[in-house]
RORO-544305 format. One line per 8 residues: number of its first residue (from 1); their letters; for each residue y, x, z of N, C-alpha, C. Coordinates in nm, 4 decimals, decimal comma, padded with zeros to 6 digits, always signed. Each point is the difference from the previous one (the first is absolute). Layout:
BEGIN
NUM	A	Y/X/Z/Y/X/Z/Y/X/Z | ...
//
This chain:
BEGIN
1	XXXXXXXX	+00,1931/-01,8370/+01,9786/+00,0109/-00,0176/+00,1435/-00,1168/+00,0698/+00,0677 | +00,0104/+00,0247/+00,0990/-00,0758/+00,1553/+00,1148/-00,0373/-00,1512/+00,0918 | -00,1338/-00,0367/+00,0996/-00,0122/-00,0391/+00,1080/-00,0537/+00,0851/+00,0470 | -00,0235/+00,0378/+00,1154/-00,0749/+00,0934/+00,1532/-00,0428/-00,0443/+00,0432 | -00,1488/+00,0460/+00,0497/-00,0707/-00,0284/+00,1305/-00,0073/+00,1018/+00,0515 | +00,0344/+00,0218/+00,1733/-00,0160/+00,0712/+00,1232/-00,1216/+00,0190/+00,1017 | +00,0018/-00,1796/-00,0317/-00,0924/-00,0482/+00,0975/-00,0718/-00,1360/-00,0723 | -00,1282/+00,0107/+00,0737/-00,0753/-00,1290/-00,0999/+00,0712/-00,1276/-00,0273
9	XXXXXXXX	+00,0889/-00,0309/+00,0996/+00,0904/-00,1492/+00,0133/+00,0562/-00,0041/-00,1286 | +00,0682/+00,1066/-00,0603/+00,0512/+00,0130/-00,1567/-00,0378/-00,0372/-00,0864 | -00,1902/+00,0017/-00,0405/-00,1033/+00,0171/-00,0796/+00,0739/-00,1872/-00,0725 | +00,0106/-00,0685/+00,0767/+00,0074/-00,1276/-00,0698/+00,0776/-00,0154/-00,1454 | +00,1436/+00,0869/+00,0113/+00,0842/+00,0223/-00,1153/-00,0351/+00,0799/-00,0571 | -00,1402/+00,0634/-00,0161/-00,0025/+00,0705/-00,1020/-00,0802/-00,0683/-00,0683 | -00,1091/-00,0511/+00,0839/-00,1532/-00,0741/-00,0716/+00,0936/-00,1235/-00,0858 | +00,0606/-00,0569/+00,0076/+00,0943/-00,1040/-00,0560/-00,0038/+00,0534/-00,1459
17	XXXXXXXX	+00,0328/+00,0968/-00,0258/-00,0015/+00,0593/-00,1330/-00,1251/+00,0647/-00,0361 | -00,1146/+00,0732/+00,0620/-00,0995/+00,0644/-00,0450/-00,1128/-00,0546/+00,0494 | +00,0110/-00,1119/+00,0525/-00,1381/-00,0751/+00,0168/-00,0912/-00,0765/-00,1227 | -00,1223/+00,0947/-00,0195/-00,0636/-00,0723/-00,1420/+00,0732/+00,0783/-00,0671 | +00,0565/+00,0858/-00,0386/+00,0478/+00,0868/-00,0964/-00,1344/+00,1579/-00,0264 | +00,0164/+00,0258/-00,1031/-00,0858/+00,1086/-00,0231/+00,0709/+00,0982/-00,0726 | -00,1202/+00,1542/+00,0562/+00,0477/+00,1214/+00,0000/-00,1290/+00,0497/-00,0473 | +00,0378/+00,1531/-00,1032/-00,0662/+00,0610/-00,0768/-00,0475/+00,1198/+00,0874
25	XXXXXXXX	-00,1243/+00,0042/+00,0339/-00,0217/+00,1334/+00,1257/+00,0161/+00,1743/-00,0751 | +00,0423/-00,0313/-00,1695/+00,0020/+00,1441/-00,0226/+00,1647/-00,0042/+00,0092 | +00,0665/-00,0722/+00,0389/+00,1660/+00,0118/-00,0193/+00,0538/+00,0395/+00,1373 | -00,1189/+00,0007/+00,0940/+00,0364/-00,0047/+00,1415/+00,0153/+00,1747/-00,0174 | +00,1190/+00,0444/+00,1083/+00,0604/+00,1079/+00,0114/+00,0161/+00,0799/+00,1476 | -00,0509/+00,0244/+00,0242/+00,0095/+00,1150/+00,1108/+00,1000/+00,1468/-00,0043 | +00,1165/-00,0534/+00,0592/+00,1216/+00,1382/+00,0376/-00,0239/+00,0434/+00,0961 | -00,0479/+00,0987/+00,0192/+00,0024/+00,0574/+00,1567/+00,1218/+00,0956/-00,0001
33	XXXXXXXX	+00,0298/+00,0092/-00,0576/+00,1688/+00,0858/+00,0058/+00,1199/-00,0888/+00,0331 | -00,0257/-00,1511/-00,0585/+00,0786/-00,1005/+00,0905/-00,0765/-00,0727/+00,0744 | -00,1041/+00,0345/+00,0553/-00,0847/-00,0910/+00,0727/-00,0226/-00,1703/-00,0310 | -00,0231/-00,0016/-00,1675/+00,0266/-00,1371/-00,0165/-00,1501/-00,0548/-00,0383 | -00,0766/-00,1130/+00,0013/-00,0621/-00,0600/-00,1129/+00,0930/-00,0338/-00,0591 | -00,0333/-00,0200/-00,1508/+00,0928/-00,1197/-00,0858/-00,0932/-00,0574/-00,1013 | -00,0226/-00,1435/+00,0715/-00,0603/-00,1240/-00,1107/+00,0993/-00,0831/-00,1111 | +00,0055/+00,0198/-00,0908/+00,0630/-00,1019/-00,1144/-00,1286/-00,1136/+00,0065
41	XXXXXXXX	+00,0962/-00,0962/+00,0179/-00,0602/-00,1848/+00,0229/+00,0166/-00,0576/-00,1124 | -00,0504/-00,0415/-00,0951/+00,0541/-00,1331/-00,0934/+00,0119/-00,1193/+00,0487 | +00,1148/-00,0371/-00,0120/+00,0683/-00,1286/+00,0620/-00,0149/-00,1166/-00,0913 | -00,0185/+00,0202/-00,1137/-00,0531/-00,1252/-00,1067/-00,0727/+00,0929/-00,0916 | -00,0012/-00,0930/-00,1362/-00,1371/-00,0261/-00,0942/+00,1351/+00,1169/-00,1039 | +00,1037/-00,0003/+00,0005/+00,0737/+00,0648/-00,1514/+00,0580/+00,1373/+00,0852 | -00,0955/+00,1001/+00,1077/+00,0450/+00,0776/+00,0234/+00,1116/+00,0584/+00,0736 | +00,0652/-00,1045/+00,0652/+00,0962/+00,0732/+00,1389/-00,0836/+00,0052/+00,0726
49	XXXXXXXX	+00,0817/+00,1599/+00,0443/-00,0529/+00,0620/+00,1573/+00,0533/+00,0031/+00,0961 | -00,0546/+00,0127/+00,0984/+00,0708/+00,0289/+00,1421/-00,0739/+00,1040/+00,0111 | +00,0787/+00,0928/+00,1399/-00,0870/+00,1285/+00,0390/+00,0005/+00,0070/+00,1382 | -00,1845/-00,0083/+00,0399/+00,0559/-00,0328/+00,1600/-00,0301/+00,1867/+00,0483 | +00,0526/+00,0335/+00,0627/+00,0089/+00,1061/+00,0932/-00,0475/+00,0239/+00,1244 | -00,0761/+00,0547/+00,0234/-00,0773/+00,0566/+00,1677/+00,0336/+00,0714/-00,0139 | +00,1571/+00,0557/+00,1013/+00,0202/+00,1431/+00,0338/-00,0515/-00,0008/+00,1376 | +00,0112/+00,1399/+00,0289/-00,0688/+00,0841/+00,1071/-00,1489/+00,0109/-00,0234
57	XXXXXXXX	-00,0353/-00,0040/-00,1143/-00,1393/+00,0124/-00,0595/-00,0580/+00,1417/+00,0116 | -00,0984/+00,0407/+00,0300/-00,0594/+00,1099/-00,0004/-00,1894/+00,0219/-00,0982 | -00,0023/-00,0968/+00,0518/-00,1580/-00,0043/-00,1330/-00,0004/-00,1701/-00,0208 | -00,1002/-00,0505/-00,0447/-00,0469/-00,1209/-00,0058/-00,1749/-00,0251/-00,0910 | -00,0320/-00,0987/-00,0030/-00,1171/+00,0070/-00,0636/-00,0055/-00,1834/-00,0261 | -00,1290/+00,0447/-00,0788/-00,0014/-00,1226/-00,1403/-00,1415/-00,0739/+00,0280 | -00,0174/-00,1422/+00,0395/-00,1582/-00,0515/-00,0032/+00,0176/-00,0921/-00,0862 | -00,1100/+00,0649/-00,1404/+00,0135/-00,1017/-00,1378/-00,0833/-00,0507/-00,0044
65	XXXXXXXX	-00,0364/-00,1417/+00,0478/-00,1445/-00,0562/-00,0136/+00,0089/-00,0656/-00,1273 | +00,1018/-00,0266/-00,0523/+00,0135/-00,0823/-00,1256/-00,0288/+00,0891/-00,1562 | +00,0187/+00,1300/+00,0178/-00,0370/+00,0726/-00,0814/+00,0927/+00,0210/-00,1353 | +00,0910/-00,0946/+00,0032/+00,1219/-00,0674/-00,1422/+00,1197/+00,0786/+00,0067 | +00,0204/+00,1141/+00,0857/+00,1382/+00,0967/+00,0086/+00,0988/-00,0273/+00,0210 | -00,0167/-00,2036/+00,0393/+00,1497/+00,0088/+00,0868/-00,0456/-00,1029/+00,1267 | +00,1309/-00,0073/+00,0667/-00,0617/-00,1000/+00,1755/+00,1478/-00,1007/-00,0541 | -00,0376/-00,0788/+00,1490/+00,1419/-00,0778/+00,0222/+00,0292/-00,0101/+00,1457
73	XXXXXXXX	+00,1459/-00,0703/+00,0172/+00,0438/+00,0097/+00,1529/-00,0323/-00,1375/+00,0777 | -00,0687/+00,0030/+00,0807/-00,0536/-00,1239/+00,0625/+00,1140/-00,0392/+00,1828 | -00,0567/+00,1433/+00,0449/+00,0663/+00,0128/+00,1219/+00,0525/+00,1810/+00,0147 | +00,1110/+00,0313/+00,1091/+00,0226/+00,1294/+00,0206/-00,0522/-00,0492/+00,1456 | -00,0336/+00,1462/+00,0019/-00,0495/+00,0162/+00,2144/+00,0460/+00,1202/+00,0016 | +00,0344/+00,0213/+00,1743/+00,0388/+00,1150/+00,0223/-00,0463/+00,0070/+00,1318 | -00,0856/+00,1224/+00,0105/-00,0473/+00,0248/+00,1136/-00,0331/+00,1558/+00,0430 | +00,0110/+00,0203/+00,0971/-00,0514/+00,1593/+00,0170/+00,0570/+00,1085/-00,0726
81	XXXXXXXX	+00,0964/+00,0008/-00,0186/+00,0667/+00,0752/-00,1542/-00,0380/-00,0124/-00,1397 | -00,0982/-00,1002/-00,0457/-00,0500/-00,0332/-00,0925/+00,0376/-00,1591/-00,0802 | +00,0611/-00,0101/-00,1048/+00,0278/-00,0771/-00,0848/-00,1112/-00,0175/-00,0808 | -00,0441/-00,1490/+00,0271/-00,1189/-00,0582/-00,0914/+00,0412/-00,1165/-00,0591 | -00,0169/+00,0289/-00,1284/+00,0404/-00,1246/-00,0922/-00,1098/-00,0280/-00,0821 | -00,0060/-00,1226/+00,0639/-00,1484/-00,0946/-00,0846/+00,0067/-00,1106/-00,0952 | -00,0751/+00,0129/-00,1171/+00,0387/-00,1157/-00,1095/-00,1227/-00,1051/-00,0270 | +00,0248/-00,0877/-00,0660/-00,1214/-00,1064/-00,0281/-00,0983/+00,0559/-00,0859
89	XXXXXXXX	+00,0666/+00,0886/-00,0829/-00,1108/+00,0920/-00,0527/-00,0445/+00,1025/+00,0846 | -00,1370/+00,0110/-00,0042/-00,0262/+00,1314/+00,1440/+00,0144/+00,1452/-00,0837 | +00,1356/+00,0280/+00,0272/+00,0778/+00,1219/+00,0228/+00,0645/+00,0019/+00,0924 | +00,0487/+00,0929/+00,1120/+00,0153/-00,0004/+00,1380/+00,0853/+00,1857/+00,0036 | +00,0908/-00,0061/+00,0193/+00,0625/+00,1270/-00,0183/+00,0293/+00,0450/+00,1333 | -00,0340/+00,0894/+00,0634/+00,0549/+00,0743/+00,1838/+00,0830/+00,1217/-00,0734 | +00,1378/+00,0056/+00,1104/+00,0827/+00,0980/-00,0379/+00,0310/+00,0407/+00,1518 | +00,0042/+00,1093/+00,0185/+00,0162/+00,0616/+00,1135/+00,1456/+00,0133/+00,0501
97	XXXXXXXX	+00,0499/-00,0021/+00,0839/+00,1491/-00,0246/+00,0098/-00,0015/+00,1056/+00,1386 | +00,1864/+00,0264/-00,0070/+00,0011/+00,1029/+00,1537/+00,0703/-00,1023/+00,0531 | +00,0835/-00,1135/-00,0789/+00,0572/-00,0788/+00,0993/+00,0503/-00,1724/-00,1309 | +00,0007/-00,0960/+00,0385/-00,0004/-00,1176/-00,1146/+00,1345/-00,0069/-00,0682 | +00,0275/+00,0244/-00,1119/+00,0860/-00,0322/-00,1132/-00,0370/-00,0208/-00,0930 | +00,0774/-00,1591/-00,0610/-00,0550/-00,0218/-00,1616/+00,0597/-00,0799/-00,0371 | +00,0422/+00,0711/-00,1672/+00,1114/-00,0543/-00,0521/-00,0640/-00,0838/-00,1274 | +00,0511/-00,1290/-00,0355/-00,0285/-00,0514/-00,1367/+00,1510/+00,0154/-00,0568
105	XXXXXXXX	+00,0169/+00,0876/-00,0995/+00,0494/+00,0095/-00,1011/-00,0339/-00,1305/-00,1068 | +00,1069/-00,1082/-00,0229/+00,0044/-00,1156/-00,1049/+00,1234/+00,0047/-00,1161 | -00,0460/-00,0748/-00,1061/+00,1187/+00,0238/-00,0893/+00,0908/-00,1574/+00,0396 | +00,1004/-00,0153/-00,0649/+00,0841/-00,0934/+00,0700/-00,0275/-00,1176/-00,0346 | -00,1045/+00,0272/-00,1166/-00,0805/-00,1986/-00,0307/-00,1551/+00,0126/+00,0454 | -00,0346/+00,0337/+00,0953/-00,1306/+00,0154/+00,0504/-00,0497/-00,1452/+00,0438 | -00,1075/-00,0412/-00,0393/-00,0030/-00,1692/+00,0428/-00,1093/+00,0188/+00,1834 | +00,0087/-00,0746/+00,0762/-00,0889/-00,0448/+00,0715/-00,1414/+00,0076/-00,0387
113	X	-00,0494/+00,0168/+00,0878/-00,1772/+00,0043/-00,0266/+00,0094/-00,1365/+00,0135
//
């Protein structure tokens, strides 16, 4: 199953599934030919993924205070054309956007955060 966000009001059905979930910062993917980020999330402990998607992506950047090579999803913000997603671990990811779309890609037994 695909959910979308447009607009921040969305953000709730996605965090439902990727809140407290963690991501590997060398798996993170930058398409600029599809203008995408693409984060793979682990959704539990035996390895299902979800894949969340920031399209209309154009750069983004990485603040690793934790130093351990991966973050987690705490909150999404969207402001100024910029998507900031902050985790309890201080990793903090800004992705530059021309306009807000974002897709979580889930498999069809994906549990709740």
């Amino acid at each position: 199953k695909t959910l979308r966000a447009s607009s921040p009001e969305d953000f709730g059905a996605i965090l439902d599934y990727v809140h407290d979930r963690s991501f590997e910062l060398h798996r993170l993917q930058l398409d600029l030919d599809r203008q995408e980020l693409r984060i793979p999330i682990q959704l539990d402990r035996k390895g299902l993924e979800g894949l969340l998607v920031i399209g209309n992506a154009h750069a983004f950047s990485v603040r690793d205070d934790a130093q351990i090579g991966e973050g987690d999803i705490n909150t999404i913000e969207y402001e100024h054309s910029l998507v900031t997603i902050k985790g309890a671990i201080p990793v903090d990811l800004k992705i530059e956007v021309s306009s807000l779309n974002i897709e979580l890609e889930l498999p069809d037994n994906a549990p709740l955060a």
